[in-house]
C-alpha positions as CSV (number, residue, x, y, z in Angstrom):
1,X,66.6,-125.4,-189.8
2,X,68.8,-128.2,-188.2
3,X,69.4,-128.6,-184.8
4,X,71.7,-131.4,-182.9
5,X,70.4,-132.8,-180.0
6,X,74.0,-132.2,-178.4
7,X,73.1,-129.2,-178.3
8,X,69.5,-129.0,-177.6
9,X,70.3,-125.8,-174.8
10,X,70.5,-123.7,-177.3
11,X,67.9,-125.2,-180.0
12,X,65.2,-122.5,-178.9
13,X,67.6,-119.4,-177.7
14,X,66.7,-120.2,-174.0
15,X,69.2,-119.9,-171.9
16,X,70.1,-123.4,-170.1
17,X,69.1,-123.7,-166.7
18,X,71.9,-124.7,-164.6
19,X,70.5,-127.0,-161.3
20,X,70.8,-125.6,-158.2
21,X,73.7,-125.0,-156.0
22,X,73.9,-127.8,-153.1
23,X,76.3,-126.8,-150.1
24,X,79.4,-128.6,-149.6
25,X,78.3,-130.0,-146.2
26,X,75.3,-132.3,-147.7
27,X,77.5,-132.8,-150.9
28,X,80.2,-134.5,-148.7
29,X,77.9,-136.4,-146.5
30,X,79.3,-134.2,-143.3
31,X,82.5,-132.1,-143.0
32,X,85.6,-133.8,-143.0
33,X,84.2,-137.1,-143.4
34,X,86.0,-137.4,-147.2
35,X,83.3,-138.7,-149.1
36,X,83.7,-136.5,-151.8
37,X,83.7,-139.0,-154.4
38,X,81.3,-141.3,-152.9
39,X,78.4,-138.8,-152.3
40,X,76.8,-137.5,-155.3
41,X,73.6,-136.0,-157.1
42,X,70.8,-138.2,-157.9
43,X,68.8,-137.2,-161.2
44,X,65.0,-138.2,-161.7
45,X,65.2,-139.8,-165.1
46,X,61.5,-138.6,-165.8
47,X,62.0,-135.3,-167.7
48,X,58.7,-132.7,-168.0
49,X,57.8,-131.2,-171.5
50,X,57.4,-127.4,-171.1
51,X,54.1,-125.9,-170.9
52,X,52.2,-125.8,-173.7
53,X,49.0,-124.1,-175.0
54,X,46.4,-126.2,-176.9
55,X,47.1,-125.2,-180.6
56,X,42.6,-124.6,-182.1
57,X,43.0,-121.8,-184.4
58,X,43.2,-124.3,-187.5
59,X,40.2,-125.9,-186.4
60,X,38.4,-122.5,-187.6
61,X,39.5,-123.3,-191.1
62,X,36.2,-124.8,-192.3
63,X,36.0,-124.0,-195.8
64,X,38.0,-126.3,-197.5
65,X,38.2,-127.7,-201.8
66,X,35.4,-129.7,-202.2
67,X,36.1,-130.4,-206.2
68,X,39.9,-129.5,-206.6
69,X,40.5,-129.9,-210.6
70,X,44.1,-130.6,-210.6
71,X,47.2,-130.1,-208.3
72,X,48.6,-126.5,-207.9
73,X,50.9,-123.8,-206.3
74,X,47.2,-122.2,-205.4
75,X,43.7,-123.3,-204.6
76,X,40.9,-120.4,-206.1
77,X,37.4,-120.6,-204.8
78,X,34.1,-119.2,-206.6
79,X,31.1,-117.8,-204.5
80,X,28.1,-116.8,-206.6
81,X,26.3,-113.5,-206.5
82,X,22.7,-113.0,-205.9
83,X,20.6,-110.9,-208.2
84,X,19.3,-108.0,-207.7
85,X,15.9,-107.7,-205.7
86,X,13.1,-107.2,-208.3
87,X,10.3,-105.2,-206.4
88,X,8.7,-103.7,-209.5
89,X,5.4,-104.7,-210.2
90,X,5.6,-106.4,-213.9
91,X,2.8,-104.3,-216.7
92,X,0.6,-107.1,-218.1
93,X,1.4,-106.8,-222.0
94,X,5.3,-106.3,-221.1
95,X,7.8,-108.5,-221.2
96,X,10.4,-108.1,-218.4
97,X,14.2,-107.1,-219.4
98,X,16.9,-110.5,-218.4
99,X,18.7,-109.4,-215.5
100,X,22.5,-109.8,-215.9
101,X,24.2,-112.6,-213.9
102,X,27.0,-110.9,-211.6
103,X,30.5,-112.6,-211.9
104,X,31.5,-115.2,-209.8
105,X,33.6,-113.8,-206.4
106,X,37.2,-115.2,-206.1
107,X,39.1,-115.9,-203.4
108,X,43.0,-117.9,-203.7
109,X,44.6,-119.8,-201.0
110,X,48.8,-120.2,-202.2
111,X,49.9,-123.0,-201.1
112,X,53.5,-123.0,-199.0
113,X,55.8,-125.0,-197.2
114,X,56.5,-125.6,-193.7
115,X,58.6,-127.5,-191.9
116,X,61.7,-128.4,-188.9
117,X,64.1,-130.7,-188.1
118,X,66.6,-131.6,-185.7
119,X,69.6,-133.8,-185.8
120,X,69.9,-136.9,-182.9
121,X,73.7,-138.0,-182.6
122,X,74.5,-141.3,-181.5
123,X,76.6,-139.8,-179.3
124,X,73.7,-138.3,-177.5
125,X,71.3,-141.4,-177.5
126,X,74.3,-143.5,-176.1
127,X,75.6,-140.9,-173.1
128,X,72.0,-139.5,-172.2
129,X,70.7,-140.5,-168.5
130,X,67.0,-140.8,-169.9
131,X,65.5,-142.0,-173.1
132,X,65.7,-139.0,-175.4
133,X,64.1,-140.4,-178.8
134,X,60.5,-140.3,-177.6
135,X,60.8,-136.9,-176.3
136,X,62.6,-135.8,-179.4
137,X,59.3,-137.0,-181.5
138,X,56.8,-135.5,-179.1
139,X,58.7,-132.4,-179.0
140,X,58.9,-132.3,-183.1
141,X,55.1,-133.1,-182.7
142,X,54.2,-130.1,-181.0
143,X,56.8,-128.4,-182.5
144,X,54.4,-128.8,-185.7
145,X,50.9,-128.4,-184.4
146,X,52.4,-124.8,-182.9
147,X,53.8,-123.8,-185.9
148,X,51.0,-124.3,-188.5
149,X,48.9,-122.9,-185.5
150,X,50.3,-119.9,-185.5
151,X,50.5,-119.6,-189.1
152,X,46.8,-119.5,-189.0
153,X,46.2,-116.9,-186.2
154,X,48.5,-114.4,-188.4
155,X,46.1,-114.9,-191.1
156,X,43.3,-113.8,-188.6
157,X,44.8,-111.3,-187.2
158,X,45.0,-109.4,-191.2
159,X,41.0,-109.0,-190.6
160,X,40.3,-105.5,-191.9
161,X,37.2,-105.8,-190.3
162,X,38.0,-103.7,-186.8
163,X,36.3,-102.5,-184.0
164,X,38.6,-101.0,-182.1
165,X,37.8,-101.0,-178.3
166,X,39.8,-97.8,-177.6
167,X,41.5,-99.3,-174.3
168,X,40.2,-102.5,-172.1
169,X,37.7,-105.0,-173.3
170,X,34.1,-104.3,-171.5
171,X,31.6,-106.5,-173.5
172,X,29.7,-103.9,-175.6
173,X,32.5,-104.7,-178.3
174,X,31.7,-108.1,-178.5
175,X,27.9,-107.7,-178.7
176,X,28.8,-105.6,-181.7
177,X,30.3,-107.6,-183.6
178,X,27.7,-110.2,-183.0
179,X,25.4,-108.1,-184.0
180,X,27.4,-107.2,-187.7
181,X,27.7,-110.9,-188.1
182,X,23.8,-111.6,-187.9
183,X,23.4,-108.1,-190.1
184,X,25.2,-110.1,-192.5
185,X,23.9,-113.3,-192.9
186,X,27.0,-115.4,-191.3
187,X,25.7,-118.6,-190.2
188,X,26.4,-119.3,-186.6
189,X,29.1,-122.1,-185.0
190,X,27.5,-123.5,-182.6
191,X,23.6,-123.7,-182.4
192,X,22.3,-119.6,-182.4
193,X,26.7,-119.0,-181.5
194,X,29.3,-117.2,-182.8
195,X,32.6,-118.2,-181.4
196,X,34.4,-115.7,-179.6
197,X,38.9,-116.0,-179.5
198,X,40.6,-113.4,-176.2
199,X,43.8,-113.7,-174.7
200,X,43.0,-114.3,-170.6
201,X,44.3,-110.9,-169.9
202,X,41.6,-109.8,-172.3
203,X,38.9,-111.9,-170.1
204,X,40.0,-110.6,-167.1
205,X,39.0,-107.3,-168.2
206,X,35.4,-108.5,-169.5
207,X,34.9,-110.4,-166.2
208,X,35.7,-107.3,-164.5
209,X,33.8,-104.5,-166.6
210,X,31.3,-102.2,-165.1
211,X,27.9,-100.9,-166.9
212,X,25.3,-102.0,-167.9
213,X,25.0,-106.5,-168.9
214,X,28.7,-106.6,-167.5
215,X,29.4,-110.5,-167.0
216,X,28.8,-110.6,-163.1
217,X,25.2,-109.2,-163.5
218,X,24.1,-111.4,-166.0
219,X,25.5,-114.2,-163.9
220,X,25.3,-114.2,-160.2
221,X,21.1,-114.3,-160.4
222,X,20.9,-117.2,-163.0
223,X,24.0,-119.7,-162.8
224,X,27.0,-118.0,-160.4
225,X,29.0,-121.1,-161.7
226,X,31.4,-119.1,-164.1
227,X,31.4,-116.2,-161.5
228,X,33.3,-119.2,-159.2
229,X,35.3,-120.6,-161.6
230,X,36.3,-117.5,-163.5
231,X,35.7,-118.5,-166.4
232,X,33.4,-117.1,-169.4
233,X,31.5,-119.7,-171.3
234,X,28.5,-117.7,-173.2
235,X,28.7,-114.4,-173.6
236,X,27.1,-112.0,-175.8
237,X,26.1,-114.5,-178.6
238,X,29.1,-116.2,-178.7
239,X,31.0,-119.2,-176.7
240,X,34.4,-117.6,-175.6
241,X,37.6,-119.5,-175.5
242,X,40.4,-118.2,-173.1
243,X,43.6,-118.8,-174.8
244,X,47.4,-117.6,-174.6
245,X,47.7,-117.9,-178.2
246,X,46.0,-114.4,-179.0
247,X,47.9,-112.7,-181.0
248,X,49.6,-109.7,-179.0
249,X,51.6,-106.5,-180.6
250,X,53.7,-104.6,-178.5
251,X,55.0,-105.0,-174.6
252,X,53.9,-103.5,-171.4
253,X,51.1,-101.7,-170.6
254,X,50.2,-100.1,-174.4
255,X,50.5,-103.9,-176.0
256,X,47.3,-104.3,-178.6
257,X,45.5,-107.6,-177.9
258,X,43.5,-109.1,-181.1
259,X,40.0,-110.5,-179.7
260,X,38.2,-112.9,-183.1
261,X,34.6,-112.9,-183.4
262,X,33.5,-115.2,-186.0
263,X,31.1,-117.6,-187.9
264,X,31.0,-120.3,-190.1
265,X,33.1,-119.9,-193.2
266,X,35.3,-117.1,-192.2
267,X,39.3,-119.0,-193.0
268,X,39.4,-121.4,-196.0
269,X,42.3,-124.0,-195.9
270,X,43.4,-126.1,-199.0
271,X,46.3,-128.7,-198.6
272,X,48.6,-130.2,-201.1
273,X,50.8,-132.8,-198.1
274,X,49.4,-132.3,-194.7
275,X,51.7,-132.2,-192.1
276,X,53.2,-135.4,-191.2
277,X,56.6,-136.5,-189.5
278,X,59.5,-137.3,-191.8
279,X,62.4,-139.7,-191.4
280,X,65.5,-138.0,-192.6
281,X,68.0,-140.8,-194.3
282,X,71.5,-141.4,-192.2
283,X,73.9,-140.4,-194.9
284,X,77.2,-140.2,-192.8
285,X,79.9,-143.4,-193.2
286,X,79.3,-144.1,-189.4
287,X,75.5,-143.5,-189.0
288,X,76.1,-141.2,-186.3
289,X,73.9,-138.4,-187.6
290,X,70.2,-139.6,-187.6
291,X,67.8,-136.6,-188.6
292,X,63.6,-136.3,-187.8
293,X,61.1,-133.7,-189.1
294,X,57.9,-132.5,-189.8
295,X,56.8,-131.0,-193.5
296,X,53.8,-129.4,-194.6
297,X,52.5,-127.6,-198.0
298,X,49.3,-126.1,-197.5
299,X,48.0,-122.3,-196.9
300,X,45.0,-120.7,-195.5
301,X,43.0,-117.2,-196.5
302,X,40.0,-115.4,-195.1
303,X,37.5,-116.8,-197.2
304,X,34.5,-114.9,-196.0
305,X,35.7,-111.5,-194.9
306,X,32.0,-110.6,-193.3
307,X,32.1,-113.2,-191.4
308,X,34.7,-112.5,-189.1
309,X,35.3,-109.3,-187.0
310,X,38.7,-108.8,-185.2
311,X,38.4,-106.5,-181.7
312,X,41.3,-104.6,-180.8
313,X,42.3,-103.7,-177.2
314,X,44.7,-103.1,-174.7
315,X,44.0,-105.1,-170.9
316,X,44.6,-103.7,-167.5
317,X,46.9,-106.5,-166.5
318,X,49.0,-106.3,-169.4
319,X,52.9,-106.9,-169.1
């Protein structure tokens, strides 16, 4: 979709936010002094971005086309079967039987496309009290990496491998699924890690769990340092990352919070254009209308479903 600058209050259904009221006394300099004209608002021509969480869910995608045969709307990928264990002794003057080869597994990424754009006016660039064309690039930068990030997560988040934690996070959940993963072969992240995705309201809770190995006992005798600085680092068999960009159903109190435990090979990612910044061409008979985007055509899929496991939970801080 187009947006105009002009108009950027309304480009992400915010409501503007209006500055604050200043009293007539300091807006006039003193009462009855007249300076109404002459005493006026100063503006700080150095405008903040927004905050902004650190897009990292695409970075999971590490199975990617390693001999791509030809351009297409979808990207399949073969995995080969193991035989059959053969634990029968063989009988000396018998020959064995061939064992049929199993069929190749397949799994298909389809390719889409993604993309946004906004419209700068002249009109805007000439009027504005700060230089709005590098914000408008950085904004449309982030605007991308957030997009395609979240893209990603939703693809995640379709696990069908659940453990469900029946209400707040306490740590047994997570030593669970580590211990599926290992069950099942899945190579490991980082070193002997899995890597371990929750929401901070989620590691509040496991920070705070009681029983037995919560995160304070396993701590405060050996390195109190994440005790301190509340945060988790390792835990369980994995390296936790805190982030806001967990993916969250429902509001309030009963909201679901999805927690990813995974290894290597989990999300497969092909790409036919990856996502790059496009100049749009000024078409209008006084070149008022000058348009920038980003555009994207690739697609992700669980590649691996066994190596992922998705933890669902609610958190006692929710809402």
């Amino acid at each position: 979709m187009a947006d105009y600058i002009v108009n950027s209050g309304t480009n992400s259904g915010a409501t503007p936010t209006v500055p604050n009221a200043v009293s007539s006394t300091y807006a006039q300099g003193a009462p009855s002094t007249g300076y109404d004209q002459l005493v006026q608002r100063a503006y700080d021509r150095y405008i903040e971005f927004a905050l902004r969480s650190q897009p990292l869910y695409r970075a999971l995608a590490d199975k990617k086309p390693v001999q791509q045969a030809m351009p297409g709307y979808a990207v399949t990928f073969s995995l080969y079967n193991d035989l059959a264990k053969a634990t029968t002794p063989l009988e000396e003057m018998t020959d064995v039987e061939a064992a049929a080869m199993d069929d190749v597994d397949q799994v298909s990424v389809i390719l889409r496309e993604y993309g946004n754009a906004v419209v700068n006016t002249r009109y805007s660039v000439e009027t504005a009290f700060a230089d709005i064309q590098p914000a408008i690039g950085n904004i449309l930068a982030y605007n991308m990496a957030d997009s395609i990030d979240t893209v990603v997560a939703d693809v995640l988040d379709s696990s069908t491998q659940v453990i469900d934690a029946g209400g707040p996070l306490t740590g047994v959940e997570i030593r669970k699924a580590v211990a599926k993963l290992r069950g099942d072969n899945v190579v490991e992240r980082q070193k002997n890690l899995y890597a371990c995705y929750l929401h901070p309201d989620v590691g509040f809770d496991l920070r705070d769990a009681e029983g037995p190995n919560k995160f304070e006992d396993v701590h405060k005798y050996t390195n109190p340092s994440p005790i301190l600085e509340q945060a988790i680092g390792v835990f369980g068999g994995t390296y936790v990352i805190e982030t806001p960009r967990a993916p969250i159903s429902g509001t309030g109190a009963t909201a679901e919070y999805s927690t990813f435990v995974l290894g290597k090979q989990a999300l497969a990612e092909a790409t036919a254009v990856e996502a790059r910044s496009v100049l749009g061409p000024v078409v209008d008979r006084l070149q008022r209308f000058r348009p920038l985007g980003w555009h994207m055509i690739a697609g992700w899929s669980l590649y691996r479903p066994e190596a992922m496991w998705k933890i669902t939970s609610t958190s006692t801080i929710a809402g």
